[in-house]
FIPAKE-829384 format. One record per residue (C-alpha): residue number from 1; x, y, z. Coordinates in steps of 0.5 Angstrom, whole numbers, plus 500, padded with zeros to 3 digits. Each point is the difference from the previous one (the first is absolute). Layout:
<nodes>
> NUM, X, Y, Z
...
</nodes>
This chain:
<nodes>
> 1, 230, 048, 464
> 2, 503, 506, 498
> 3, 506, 504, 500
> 4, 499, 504, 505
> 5, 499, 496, 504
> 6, 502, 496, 507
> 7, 500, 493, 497
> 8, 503, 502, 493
> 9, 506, 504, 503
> 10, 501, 496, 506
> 11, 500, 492, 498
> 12, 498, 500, 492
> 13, 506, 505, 498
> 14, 505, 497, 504
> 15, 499, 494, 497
> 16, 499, 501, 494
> 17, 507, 504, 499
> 18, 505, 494, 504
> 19, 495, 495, 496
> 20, 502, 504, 493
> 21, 507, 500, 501
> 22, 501, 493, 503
> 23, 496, 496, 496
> 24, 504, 499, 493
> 25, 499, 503, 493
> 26, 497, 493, 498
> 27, 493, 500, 505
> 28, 500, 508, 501
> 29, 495, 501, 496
> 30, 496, 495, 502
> 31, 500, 503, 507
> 32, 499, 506, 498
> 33, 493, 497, 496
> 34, 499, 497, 507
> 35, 501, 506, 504
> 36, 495, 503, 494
> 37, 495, 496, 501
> 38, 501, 499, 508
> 39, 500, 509, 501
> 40, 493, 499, 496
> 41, 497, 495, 504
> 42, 501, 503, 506
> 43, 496, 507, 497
> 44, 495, 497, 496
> 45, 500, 491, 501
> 46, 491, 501, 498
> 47, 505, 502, 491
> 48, 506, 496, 501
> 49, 498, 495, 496
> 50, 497, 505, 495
> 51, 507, 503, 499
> 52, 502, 493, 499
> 53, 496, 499, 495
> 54, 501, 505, 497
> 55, 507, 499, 499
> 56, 499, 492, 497
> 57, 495, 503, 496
> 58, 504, 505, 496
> 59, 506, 496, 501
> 60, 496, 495, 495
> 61, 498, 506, 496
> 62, 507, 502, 499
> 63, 501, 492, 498
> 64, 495, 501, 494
> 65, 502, 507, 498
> 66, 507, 497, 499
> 67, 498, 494, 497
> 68, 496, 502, 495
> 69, 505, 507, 498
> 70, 506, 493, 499
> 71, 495, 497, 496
> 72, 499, 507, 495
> 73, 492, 499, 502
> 74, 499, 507, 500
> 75, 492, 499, 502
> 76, 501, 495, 505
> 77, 505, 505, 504
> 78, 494, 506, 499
> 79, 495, 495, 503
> 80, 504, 499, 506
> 81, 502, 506, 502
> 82, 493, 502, 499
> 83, 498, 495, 504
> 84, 506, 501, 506
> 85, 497, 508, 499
> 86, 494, 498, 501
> 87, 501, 495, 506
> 88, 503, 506, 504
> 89, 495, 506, 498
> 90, 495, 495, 502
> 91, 504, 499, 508
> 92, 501, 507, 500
> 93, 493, 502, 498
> 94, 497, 494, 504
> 95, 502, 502, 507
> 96, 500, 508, 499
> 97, 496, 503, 495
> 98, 493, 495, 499
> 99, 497, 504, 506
> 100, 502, 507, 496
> 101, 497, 497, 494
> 102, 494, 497, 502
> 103, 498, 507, 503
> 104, 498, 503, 493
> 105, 495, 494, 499
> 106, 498, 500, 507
> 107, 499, 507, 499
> 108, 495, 499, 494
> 109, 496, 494, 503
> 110, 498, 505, 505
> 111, 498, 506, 496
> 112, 496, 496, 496
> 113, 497, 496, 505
> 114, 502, 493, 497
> 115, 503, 497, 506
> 116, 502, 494, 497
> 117, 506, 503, 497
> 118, 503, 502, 506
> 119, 506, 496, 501
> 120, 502, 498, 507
> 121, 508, 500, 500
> 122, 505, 498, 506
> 123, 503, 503, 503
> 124, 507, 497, 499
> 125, 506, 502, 505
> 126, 505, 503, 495
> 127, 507, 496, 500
> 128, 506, 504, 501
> 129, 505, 503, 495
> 130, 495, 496, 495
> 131, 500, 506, 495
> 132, 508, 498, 501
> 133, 501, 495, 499
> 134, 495, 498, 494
> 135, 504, 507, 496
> 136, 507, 495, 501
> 137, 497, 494, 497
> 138, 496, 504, 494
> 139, 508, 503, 499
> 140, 504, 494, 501
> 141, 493, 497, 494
> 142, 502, 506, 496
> 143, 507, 500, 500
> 144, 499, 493, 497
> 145, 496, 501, 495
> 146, 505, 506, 498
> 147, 505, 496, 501
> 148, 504, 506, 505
> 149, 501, 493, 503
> 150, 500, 493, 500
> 151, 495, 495, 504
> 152, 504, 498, 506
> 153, 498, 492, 501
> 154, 502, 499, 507
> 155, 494, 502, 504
> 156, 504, 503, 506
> 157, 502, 506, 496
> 158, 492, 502, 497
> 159, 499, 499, 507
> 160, 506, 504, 503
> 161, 498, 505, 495
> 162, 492, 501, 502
> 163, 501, 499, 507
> 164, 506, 503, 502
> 165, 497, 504, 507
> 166, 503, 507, 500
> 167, 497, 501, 494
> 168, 495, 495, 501
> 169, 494, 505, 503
> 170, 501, 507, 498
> 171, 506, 499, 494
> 172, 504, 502, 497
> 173, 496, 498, 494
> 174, 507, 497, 498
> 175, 499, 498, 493
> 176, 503, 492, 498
> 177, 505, 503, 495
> 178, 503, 504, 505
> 179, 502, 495, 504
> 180, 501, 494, 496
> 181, 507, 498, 501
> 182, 500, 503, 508
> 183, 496, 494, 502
> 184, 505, 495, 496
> 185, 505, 503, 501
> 186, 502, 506, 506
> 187, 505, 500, 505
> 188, 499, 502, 508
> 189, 505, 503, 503
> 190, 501, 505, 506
> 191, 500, 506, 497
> 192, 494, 498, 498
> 193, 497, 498, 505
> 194, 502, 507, 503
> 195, 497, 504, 496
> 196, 494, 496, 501
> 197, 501, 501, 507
> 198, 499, 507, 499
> 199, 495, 500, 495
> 200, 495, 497, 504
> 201, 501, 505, 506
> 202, 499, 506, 496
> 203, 494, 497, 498
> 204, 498, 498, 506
> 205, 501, 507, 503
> 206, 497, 503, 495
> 207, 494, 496, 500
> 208, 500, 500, 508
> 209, 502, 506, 503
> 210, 496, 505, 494
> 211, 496, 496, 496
> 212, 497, 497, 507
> 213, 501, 507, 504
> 214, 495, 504, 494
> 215, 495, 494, 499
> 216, 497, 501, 507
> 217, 499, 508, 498
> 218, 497, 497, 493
> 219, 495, 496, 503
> 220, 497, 504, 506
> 221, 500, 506, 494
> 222, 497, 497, 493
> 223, 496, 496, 507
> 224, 496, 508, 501
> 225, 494, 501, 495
> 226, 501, 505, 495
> 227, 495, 505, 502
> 228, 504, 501, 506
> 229, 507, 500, 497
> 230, 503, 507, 499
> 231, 505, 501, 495
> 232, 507, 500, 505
> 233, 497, 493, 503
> 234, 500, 497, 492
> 235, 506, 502, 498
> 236, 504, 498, 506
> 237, 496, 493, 499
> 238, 501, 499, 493
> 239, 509, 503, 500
> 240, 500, 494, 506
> 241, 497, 496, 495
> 242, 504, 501, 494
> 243, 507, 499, 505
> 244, 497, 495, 503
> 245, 498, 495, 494
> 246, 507, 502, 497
> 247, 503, 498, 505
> 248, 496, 493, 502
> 249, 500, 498, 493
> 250, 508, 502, 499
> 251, 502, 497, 507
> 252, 498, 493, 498
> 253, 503, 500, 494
> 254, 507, 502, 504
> 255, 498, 494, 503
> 256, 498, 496, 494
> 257, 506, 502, 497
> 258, 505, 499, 506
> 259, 497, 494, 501
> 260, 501, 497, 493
> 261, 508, 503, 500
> 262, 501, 496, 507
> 263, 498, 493, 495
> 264, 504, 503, 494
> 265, 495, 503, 497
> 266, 501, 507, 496
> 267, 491, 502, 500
> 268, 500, 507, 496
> 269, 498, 507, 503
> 270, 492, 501, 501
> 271, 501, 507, 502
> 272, 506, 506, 498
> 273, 496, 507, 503
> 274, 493, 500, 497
> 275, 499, 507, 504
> 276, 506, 503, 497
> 277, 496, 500, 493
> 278, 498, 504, 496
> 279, 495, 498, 496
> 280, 495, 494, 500
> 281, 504, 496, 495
> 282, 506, 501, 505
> 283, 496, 498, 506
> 284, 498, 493, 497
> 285, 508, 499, 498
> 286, 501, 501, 507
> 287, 494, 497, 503
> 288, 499, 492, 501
> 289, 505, 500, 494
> 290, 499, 492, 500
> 291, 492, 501, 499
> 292, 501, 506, 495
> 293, 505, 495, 496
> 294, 495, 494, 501
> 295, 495, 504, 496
> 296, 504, 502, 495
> 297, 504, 494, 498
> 298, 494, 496, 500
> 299, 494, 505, 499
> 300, 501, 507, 496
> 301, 505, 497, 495
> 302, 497, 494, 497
> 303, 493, 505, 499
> 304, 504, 504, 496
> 305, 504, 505, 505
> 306, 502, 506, 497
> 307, 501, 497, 493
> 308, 493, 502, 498
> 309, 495, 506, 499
> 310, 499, 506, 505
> 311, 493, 497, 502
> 312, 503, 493, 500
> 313, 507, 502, 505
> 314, 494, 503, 505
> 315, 496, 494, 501
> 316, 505, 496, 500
> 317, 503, 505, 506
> 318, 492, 500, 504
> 319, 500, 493, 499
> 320, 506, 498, 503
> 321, 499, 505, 505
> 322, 492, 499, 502
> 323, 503, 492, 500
> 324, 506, 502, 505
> 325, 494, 503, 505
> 326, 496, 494, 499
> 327, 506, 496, 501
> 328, 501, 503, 507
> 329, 493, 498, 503
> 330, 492, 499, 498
> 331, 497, 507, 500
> 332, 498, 506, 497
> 333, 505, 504, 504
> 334, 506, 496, 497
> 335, 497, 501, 493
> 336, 499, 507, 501
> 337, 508, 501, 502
> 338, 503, 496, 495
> 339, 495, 505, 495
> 340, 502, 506, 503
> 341, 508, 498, 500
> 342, 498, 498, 492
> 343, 497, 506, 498
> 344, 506, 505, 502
> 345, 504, 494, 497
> 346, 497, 501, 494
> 347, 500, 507, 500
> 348, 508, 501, 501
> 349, 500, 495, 494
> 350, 497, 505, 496
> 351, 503, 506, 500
> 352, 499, 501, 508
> 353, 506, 498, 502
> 354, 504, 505, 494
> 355, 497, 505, 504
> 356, 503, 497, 506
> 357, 507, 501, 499
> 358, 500, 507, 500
> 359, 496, 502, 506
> 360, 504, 501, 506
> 361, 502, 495, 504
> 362, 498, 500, 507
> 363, 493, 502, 495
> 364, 501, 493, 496
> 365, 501, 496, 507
> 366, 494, 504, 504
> 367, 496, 497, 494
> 368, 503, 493, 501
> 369, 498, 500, 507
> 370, 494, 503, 500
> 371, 497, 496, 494
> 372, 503, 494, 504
> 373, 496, 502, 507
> 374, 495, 500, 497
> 375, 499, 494, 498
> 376, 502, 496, 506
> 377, 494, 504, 503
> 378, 496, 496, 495
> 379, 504, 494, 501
> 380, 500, 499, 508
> 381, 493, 502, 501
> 382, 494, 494, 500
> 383, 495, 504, 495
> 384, 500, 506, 495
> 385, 495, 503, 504
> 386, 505, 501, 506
> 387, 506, 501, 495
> 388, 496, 505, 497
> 389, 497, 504, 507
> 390, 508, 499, 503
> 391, 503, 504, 493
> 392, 494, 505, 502
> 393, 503, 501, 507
> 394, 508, 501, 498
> 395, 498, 506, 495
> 396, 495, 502, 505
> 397, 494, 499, 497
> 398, 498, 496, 505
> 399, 497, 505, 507
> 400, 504, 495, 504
> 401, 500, 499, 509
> 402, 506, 505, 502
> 403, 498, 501, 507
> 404, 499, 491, 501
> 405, 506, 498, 496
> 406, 506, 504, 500
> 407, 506, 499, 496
> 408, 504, 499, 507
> 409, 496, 494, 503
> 410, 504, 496, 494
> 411, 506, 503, 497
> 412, 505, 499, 507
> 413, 507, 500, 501
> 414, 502, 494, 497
> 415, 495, 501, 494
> 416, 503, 506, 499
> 417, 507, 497, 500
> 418, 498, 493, 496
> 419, 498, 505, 494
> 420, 506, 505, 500
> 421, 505, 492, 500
> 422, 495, 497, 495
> 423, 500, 507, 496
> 424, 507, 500, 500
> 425, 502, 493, 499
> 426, 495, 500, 494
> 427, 504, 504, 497
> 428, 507, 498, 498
> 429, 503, 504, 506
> 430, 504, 493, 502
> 431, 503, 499, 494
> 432, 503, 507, 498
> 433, 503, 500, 508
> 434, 503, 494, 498
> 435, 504, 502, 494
> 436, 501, 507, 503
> 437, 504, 494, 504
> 438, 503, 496, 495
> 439, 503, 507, 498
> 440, 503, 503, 506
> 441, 503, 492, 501
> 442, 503, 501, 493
> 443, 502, 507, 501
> 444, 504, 498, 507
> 445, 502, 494, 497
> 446, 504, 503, 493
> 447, 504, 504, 506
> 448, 503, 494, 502
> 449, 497, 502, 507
> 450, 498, 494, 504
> 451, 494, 503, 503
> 452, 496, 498, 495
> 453, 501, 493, 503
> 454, 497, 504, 507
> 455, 495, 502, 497
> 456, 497, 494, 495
> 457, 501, 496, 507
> 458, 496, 504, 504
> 459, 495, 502, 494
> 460, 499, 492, 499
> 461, 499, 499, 508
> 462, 494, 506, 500
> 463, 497, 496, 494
> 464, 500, 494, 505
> 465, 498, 503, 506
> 466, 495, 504, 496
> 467, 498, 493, 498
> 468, 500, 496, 507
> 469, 495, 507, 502
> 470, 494, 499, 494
> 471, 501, 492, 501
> 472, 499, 501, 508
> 473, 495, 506, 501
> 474, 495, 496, 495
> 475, 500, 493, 504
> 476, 499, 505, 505
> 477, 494, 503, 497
> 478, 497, 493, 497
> 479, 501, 498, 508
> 480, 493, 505, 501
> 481, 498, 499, 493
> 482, 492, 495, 499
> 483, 501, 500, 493
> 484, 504, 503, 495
> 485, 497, 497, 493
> 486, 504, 502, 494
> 487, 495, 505, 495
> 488, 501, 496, 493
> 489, 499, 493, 504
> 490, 493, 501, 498
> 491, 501, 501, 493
</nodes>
């Protein structure tokens, strides 16, 4: 079950929303752990048990970690957060990497002809949103440890945190600090739940309606071998694909976000305009925030961060992000887009990023982008080699097959309409309309005029018929749609 789909926008959120405002403040987390655990269930029953398992085990690490910081026994508390470290790197790596791994090995036995170290790995189905779920419980270990915050001793609030189904399979990655004190203590109202409300049909057009609509040019192009790609075809492929892993990415967390409203819940932003960047480091300021914060606060400061030599701040910069790529999947493209992000980090960071800023601006974002296109041409590809032949087609060292494949036979009406909205709104236009709006509101009002009245009224009635719009025209495009998977629910 998925948010954008029948079942979960027809009968589990419906319920969902009347059962939070009716049920009292005393049973509603409980509820909603429920509700977590039964929303998982439905999409993955073979894990449930592994994501309670998980939840029980780390409630248990928690317990000893605490326990031992009261009793001020410094190496027991290492011991135990090495082991609950240990426990969740070795679900994650058990169910997503052990294949990765075993290939080098494989891949020696076979060069040397010694047969007998080959390994015979299993394929295991990957769990959903297990790369998320295990970085919640590794933060909310952490923060402990730390003492950014207390163990909580009623499991319901340690499952609540980790299972929470907006966030539960593509993030945010909400750290436990930043929500502590929400799950024991928040409020739900009806503003929220409006807010909520809009929230989630914002992200579920932008996810519908253009990320769905430019996904189906991404395939039948990156589909194409790269011989016969020609330089237009790989552009327009790789454009709609930037726009389109934007827009599922973002529009799911406007769904998780507007879903956490409407149970009280405040989840912080996971994306702020990142194609407005103009430099790398900006872009990962604005890009997946959650993700670039998780490794932050967890992985580049406790190795040292910037406080330590050049050469030292450099690793730290290409581990955490060669770790950032490994993180989104078990293969050598992930790896090589995360170096490539890494090495154009590194490069800013010493000395690059001065130069920077005083170039011309439209240059400095045509930087940004093109460094940023790029690398989703290495991470929407199955192998380097296609990445490689695909990269030779869009600067046309590649002859391509013009007459077969015309740039016409993909790049129709509504494609063309769906990258100039795309375009627009992931740039701060709606924003800026908006204050433009509360400026002329400001302007009539402090002329005593009552026409502001008019004009809010009917602003807020466009709003909402806006809104009844994206909400109707995407139950209408999902009606037709097979399967409208979300990206990142395979990472």
């Amino acid at each position: 079950m998925i948010f954008s789909s029948s079942v979960f926008l027809f009968i589990f959120l419906p319920i969902f929303m009347i059962t939070v405002f009716s049920v009292g403040k005393r049973f509603r987390n409980l509820f909603l752990v429920i509700a977590s655990l039964l929303f998982y269930a439905w999409g993955e029953p073979k894990y449930i048990f592994l994501l309670i398992i998980s939840i029980f085990v780390n409630y248990l690490f928690s317990f000893f970690i605490d326990s031992s910081q009261r009793n001020e026994k410094q190496t027991r508390v290492r011991l135990w957060l090495s082991l609950a470290l240990v426990f969740n790197l070795a679900l994650l790596v058990g169910f997503k990497y052990t294949g990765f791994l075993a290939s080098p090995w494989n891949w020696v036995g076979a060069f040397s002809g010694f047969s007998f170290i080959h390994l015979n790995v299993p394929q295991l189905p990957l769990p959903l949103g297990i790369s998320f779920f295990t970085f919640s419980a590794i933060s909310y270990l952490i923060d402990i440890y730390r003492k950014d915050a207390q163990h909580e001793r009623n499991p319901i609030y340690v499952a609540l945190y980790i299972s929470f189904f907006p966030k539960l399979l593509a993030g945010p990655i909400v750290q436990y600090r930043q929500i502590k004190d929400q799950i024991t203590n928040r409020s739900i109202s009806t503003d929220k739940l409006a807010g909520g409300i809009q929230r989630f049909i914002v992200g579920l057009g932008g996810k519908v309606l253009i990320a769905n609509t430019l996904g189906a040019a991404v395939d039948q192009i990156f589909a194409i071998s790269p011989a016969q790609l020609t330089a237009p075809i790989s552009w327009l492929g790789i454009i709609c694909y930037t726009l389109q892993i934007y827009f599922d990415f973002s529009g799911y967390s406007h769904m998780a976000i507007g879903i956490g409203k409407m149970a009280g819940f405040d989840f912080p932003e996971n994306f702020r305009y990142p194609y407005i960047s103009q430099s790398i480091r900006e872009f990962w300021q604005r890009w997946h925030i959650s993700l670039s914060t998780w490794f932050r606060d967890y992985l580049y400061i406790p190795l040292g961060g910037n406080r330590r030599s050049s050469i030292r701040v450099y690793f730290n910069l290409m581990t955490v992000f060669m770790l950032c790529g490994l993180w989104h999947g078990a293969g050598k493209t992930f790896i090589v887009w995360g170096a490539w992000h890494g090495i154009f980090i590194v490069l800013e960071h010493a000395g690059f990023g001065n130069i920077l800023k005083k170039i011309w601006s439209p240059l400095r974002h045509l930087y940004l982008l093109l460094i940023v296109i790029i690398g989703w041409v290495i991470f929407r590809s199955d192998s380097l080699h296609y990445a490689a032949g695909y990269l030779k087609a869009m600067f046309g060292l590649s002859p391509g097959n013009a007459p077969v494949l015309a740039v016409g036979s993909y790049l129709n009406s509504l494609v063309v309409l769906t990258l100039l909205v795309g375009i627009a709104i992931s740039s701060p236009f709606i924003p800026k309309v908006n204050i433009l709006k509360d400026n002329f509101i400001n302007v009539i009002r402090s002329k005593k005029s009552r026409l502001y009245q008019v004009f809010g009224l009917s602003w807020s009635l466009g709003e909402l018929l806006c809104l009844v719009v994206i909400l109707v025209v995407s139950i209408m495009s999902l009606s037709g749609a097979l399967n409208n998977p979300f990206i990142y629910f395979k990472f």
